[in-house]
C-alpha positions as CSV (number, residue, x, y, z in Angstrom):
1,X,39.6,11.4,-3.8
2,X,37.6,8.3,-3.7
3,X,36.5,8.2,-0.2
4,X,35.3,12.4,-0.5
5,X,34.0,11.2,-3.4
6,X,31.3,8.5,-1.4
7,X,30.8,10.9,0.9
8,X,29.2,13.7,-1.2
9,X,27.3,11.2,-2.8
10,X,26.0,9.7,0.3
11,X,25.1,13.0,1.7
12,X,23.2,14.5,-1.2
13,X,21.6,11.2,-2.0
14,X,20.1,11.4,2.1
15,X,19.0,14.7,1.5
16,X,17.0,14.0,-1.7
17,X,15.6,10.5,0.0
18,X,14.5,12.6,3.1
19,X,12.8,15.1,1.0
20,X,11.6,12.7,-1.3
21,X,9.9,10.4,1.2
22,X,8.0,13.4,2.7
23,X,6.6,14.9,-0.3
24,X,5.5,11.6,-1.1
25,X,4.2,10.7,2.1
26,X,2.5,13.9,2.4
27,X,0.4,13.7,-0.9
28,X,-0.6,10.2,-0.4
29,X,-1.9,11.1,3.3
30,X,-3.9,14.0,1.9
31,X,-5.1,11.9,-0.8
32,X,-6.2,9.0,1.7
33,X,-7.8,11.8,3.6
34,X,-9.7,13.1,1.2
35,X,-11.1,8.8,0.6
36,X,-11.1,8.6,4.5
37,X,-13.8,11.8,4.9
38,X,-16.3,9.8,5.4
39,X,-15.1,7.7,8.0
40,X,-13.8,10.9,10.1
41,X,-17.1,12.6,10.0
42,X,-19.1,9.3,10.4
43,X,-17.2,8.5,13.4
44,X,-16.7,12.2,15.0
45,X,-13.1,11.8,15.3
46,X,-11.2,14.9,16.9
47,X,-7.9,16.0,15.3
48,X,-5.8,13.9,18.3
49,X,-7.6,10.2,16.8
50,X,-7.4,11.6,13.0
51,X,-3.6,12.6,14.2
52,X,-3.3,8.8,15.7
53,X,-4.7,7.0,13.1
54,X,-2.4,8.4,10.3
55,X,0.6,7.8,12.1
56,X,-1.0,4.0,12.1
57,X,-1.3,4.1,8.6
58,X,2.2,5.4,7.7
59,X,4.2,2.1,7.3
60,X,1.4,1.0,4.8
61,X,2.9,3.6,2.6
62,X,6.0,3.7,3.6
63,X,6.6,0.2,2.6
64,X,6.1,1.2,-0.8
65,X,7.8,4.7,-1.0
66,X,11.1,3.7,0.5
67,X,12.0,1.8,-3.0
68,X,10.5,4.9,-5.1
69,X,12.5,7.4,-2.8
70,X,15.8,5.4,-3.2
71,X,15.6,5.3,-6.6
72,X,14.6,8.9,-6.8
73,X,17.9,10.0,-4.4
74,X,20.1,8.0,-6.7
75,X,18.8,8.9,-10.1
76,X,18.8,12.6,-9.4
77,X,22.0,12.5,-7.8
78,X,23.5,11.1,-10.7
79,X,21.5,13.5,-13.0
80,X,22.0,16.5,-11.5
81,X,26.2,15.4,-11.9
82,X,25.9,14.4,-15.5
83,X,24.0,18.2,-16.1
84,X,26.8,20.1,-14.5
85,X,29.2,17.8,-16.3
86,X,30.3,16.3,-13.1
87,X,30.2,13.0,-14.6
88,X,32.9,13.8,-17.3
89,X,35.1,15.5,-15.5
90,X,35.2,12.2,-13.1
91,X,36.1,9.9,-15.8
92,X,38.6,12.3,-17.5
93,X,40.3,12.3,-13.9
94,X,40.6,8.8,-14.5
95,X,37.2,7.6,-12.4
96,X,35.3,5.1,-13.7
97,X,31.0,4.6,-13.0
98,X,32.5,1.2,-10.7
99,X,34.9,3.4,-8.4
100,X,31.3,5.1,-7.8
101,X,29.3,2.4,-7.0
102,X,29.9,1.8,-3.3
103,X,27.9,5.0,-2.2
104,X,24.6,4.6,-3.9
105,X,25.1,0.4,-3.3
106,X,25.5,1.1,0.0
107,X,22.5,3.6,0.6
108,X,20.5,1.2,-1.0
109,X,21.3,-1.6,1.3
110,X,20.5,0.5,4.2
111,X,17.2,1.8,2.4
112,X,16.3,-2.2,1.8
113,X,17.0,-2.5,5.5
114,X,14.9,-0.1,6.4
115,X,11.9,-1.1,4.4
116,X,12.5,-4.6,5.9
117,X,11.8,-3.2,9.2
118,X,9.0,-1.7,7.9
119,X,7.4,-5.1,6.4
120,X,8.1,-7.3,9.3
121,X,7.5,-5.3,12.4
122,X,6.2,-1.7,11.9
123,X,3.7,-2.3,8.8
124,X,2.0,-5.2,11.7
125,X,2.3,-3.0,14.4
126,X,0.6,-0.1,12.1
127,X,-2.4,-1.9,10.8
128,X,-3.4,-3.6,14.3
129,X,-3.5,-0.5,16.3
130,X,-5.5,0.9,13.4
131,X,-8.0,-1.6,13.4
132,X,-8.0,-1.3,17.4
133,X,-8.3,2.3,17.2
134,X,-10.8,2.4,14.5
135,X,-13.0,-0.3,16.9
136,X,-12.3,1.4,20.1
137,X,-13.6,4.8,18.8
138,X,-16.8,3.2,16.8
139,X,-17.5,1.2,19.8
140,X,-17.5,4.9,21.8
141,X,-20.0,6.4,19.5
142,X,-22.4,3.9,19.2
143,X,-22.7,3.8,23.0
144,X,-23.4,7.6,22.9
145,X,-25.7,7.4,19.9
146,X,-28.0,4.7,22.0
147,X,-30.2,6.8,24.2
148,X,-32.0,5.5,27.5
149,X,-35.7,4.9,27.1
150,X,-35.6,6.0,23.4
151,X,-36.1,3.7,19.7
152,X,-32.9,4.0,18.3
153,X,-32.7,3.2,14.5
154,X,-29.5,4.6,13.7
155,X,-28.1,1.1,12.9
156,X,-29.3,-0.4,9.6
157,X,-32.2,-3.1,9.7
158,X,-31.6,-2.8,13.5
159,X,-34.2,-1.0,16.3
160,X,-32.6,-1.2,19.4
161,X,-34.3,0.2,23.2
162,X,-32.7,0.8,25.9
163,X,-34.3,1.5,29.1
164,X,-30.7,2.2,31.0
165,X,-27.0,3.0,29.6
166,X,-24.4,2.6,31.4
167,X,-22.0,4.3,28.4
168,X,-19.0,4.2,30.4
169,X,-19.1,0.2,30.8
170,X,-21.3,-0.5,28.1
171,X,-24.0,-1.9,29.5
172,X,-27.5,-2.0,28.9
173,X,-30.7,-3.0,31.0
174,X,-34.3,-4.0,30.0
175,X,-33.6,-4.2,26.5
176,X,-35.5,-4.9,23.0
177,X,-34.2,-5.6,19.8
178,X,-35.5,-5.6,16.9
179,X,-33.6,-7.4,14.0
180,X,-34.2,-7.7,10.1
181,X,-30.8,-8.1,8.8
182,X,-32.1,-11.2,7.7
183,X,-34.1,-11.0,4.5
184,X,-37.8,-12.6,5.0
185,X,-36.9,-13.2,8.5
186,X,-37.9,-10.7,11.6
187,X,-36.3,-11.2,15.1
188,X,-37.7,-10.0,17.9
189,X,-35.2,-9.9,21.3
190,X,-36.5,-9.1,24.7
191,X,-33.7,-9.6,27.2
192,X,-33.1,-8.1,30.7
193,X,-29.5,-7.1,30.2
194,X,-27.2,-6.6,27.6
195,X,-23.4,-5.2,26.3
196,X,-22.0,-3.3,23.3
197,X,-18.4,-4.8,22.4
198,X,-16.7,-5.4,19.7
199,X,-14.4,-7.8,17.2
200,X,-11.3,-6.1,16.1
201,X,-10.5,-9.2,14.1
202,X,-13.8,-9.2,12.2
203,X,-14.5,-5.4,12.5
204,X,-17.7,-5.5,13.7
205,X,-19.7,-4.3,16.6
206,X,-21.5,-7.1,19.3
207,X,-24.3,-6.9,21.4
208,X,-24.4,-9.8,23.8
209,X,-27.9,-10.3,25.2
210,X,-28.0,-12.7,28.5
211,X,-31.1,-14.9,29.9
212,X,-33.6,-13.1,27.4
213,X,-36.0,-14.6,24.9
214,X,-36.3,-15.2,21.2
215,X,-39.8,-14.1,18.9
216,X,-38.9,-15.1,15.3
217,X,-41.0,-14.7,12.7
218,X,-41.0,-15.9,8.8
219,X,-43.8,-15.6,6.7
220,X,-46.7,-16.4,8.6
221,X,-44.9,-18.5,11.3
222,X,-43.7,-17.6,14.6
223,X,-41.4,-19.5,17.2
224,X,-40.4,-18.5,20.4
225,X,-37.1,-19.1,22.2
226,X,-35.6,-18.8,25.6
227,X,-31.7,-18.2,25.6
228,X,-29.0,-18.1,28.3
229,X,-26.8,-15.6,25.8
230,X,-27.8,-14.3,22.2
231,X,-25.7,-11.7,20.0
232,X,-26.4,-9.5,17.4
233,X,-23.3,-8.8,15.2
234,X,-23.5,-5.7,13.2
235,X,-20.6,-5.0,10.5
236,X,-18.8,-1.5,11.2
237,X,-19.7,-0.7,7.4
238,X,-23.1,-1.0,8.1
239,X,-23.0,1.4,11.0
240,X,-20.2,4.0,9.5
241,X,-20.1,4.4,5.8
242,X,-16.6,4.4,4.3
243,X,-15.3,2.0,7.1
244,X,-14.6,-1.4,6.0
245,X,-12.3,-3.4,7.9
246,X,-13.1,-7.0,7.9
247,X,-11.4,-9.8,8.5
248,X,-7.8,-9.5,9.6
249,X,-6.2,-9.3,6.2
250,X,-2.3,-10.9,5.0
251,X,-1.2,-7.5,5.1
252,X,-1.9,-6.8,8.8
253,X,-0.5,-10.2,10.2
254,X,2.6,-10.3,11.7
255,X,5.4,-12.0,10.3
256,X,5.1,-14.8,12.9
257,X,1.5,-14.8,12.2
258,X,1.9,-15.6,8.4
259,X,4.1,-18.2,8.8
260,X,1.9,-19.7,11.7
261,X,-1.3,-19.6,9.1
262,X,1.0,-20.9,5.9
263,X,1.8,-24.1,8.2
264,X,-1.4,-24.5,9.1
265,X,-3.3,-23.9,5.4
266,X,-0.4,-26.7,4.4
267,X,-1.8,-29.1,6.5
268,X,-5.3,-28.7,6.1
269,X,-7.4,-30.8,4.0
270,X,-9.2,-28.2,2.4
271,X,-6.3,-27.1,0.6
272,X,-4.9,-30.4,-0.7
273,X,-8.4,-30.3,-2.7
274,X,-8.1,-27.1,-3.6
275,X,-5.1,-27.8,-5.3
276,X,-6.3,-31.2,-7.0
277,X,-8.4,-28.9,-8.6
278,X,-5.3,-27.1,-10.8
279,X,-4.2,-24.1,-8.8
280,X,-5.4,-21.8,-10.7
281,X,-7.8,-20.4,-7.9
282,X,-7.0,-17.3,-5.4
283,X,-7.0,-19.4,-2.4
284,X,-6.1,-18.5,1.0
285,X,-2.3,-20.4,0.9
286,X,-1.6,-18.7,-2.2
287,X,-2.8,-15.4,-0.9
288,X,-0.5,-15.9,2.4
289,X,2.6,-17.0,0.6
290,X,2.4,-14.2,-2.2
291,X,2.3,-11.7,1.0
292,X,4.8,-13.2,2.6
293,X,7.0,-12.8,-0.6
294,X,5.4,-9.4,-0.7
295,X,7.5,-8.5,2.7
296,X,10.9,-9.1,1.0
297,X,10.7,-8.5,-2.5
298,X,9.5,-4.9,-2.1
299,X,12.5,-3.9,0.5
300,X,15.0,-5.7,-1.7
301,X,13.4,-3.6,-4.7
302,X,16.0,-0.6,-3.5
303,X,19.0,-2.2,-4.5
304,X,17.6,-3.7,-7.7
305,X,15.9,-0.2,-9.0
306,X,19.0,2.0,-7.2
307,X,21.7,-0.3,-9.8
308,X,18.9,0.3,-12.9
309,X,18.7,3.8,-12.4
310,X,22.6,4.6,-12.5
311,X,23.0,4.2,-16.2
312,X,20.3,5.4,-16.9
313,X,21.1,8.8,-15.3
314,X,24.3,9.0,-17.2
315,X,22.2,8.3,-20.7
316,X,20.0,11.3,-19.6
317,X,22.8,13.4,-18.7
318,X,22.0,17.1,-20.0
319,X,18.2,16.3,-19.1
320,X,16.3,18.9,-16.6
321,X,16.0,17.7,-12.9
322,X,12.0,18.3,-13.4
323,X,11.7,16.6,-16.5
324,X,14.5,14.0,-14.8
325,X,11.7,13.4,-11.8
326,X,9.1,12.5,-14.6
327,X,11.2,10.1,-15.8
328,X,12.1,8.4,-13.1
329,X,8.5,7.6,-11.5
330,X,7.9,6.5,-15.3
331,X,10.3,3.8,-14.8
332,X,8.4,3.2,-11.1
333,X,5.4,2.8,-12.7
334,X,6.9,0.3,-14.9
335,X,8.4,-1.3,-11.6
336,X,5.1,-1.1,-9.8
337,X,3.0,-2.6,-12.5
338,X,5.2,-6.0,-13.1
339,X,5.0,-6.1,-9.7
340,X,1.3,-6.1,-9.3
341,X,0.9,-8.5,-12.5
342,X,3.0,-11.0,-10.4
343,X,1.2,-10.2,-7.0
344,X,-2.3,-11.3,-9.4
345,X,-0.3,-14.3,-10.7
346,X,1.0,-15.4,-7.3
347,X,-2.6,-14.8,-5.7
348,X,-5.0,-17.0,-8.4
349,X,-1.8,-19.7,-8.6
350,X,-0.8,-19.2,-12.1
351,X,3.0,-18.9,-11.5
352,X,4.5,-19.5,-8.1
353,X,4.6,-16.6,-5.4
354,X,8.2,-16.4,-5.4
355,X,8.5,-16.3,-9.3
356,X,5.6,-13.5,-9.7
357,X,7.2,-11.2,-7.2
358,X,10.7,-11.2,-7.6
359,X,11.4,-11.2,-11.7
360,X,10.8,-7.8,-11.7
361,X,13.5,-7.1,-9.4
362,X,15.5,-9.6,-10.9
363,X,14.6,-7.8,-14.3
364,X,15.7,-4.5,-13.5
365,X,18.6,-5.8,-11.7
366,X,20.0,-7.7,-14.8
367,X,19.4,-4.9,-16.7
368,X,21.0,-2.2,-14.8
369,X,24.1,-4.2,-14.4
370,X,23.8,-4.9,-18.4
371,X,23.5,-0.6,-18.5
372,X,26.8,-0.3,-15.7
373,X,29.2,-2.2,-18.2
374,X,28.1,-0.3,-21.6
375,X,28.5,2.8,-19.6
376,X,31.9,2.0,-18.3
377,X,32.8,0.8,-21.8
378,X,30.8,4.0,-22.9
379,X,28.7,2.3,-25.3
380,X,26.0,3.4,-23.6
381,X,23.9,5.6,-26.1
382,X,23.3,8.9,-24.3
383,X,20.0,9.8,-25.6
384,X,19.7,13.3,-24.7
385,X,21.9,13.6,-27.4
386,X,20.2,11.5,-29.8
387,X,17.4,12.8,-29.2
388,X,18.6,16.1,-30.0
389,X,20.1,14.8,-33.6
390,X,16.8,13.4,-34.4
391,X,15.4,17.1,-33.7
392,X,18.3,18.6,-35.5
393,X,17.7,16.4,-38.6
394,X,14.2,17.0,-38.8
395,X,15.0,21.0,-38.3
396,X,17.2,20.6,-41.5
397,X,14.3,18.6,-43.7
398,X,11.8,20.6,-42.9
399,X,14.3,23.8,-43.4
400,X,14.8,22.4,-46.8
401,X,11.4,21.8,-47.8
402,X,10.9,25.7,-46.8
403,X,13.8,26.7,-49.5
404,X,12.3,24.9,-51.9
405,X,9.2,26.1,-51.1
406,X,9.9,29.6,-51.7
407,X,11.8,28.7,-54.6
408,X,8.9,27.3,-56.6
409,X,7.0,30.5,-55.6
410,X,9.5,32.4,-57.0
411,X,10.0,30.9,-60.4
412,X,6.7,31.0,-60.6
């Protein structure tokens, strides 16, 4: 009975995490759709590059619904039992809410393997090829938009001409820029060859400009200068509204990466002073270690919310699976809101990176074994049923107050 039992458990809780994970990852793709428009239509992207880039994007997100998902599958599961009176039948048979644990402690192990996964090698993997993607098509259209022998002033603060394009490699010949990204400074380039490329790890296009020469001018002062190699750097956002990639961020290092830039933050100088200074800043160490707690606490965040979510499903029992699904992403918002108090305390340095990420899942993890015992003891308060006596009582007050209403009336 036991091991049918786990089965059926561990089947319907699969179903509901598949289902979950892709309504879930389907409204938040159409809701970073609708914040990406502007990129896609800035950068011309045809539906196989808008396809591409998504799939980039999808550990991002899933990193974060695999723990909501589990504890959706479990929590429902256990609902859906306690509403068809599944539950009781179970422990009059002499099964207690232990003998049930193994399914649901198993799926969330496998669940918190799989978000690991996701943290440490696909959520890297994701983000880089997005950034490369995002560079390699950007880098495409501004080579189209710059016309032969025309004045193009598509790129802000920036006149570039062009007497030849070679699109294909990038390459352009007899070339004059014009540059006032500077305020109160106007450059001047005249060079006889040049190159469009770009920096996926700053997100930014480059034109190198080779055995040219410099006319700058500020105020009413000009200087002139000869140069073996100049470049003009020009910020993707400042090309392509809506497209703001940066820096490299934590999130998009590998896990070798982070532990590579922790070492060498540790040994730097610049952070000994920093933290002379009381810790209390956002500084790049502390930003790097709370990410790299980041990559564990959130996969390990299954177990924790799939053992809080158990007893609470039986204290529900009787409740709708619709009104059961509200409840649950109210305790995920909960969830998701310690966590990003403790991701802003790890950041600035107020408590350590390690403390500010994982009490909440320590929280929720005391509590829901706290909730497991009551409920095998059954001193767990079901509150359906409370909530309904409260409602009953108040039916009878204000019943009464009717009567006597209607008596007063009367006599009158």
């Amino acid at each position: 009975m036991p091991s049918l039992l786990q089965q059926r458990l561990f089947r319907e809780m699969a179903h509901l995490f598949i289902l979950s994970t892709c309504v879930l990852m389907t409204l938040i793709l159409i809701g970073r759709a609708v914040q990406m428009r502007e990129m896609l239509l800035g950068l011309d992207m045809n539906l196989l590059d808008t396809a591409l880039l998504f799939c980039y994007m999808t550990p991002l997100f899933l990193m974060l619904i695999i723990p909501v998902a589990c504890m959706l599958s479990v929590f429902l599961t256990f609902l859906r039992m306690g509403t068809d009176r599944e539950l009781i039948a179970l422990r009059a048979g002499g099964i207690s809410i232990y003998q049930m644990l193994p399914a649901p402690v198993l799926f969330s192990i496998l669940c918190t393997a799989l978000a690991l996964w996701v943290s440490l090698h696909w959520l890297p993997w994701g983000m880089s090829h997005f950034r490369a993607t995002v560079m390699e098509i950007a880098t495409t259209r501004a080579r189209i938009v710059i016309q032969p022998g025309v004045f193009n002033a598509d790129f802000p603060n920036l006149v570039l001409f062009a007497r030849r394009v070679d699109p294909d490699a990038g390459t352009l010949f007899e070339v004059l820029v014009n540059d006032r990204t500077v305020p109160e400074r106007e450059v001047t380039i005249l060079a006889p060859e040049g190159t469009i490329a770009s920096n996926p790890e700053k997100g930014e296009l480059v034109f190198n400009l080779k055995n040219g020469k410099l006319y700058s001018t500020t105020g009413s002062q000009t200087a002139r200068l000869a140069f073996d190699a100049y470049t003009v750097r020009l910020p993707l956002s400042a090309l392509f509204s809506s497209v703001e990639l940066g820096d490299v961020r934590p999130r998009e290092m590998s896990w070798k990466t982070l532990l590579a830039t922790r070492d060498a933050l540790k040994q730097s100088e610049h952070k000994t002073i920093q933290q002379s200074s009381g810790g209390t800043q956002r500084t790049p160490l502390n930003i790097i270690l709370t990410e790299i707690q980041r990559r564990w606490a959130y996969p390990a965040a299954c177990v924790a919310l799939a053992i809080f979510v158990l007893p609470v499903a039986a204290a529900f029992q009787g409740l709708h699976r619709q009104i059961g699904l509200v409840v649950a992403l109210l305790m995920f918002f909960v969830y998701y809101s310690l966590m990003s108090l403790g991701f802003t305390l790890g950041e600035t340095g107020v408590v350590p990176p390690a403390v500010g990420l994982w009490v909440p899942n320590a929280l929720f993890l005391l509590a829901g074994c706290v909730g497991l015992r009551l409920t095998a003891r059954e001193h767990f308060p079901n509150i359906i049923n409370a909530i309904r006596t409260v409602t009953d009582r108040f039916k009878n007050i204000a019943r009464r107050f009717g009567k006597s209403g209607r008596t007063g009336d009367a006599l009158q």
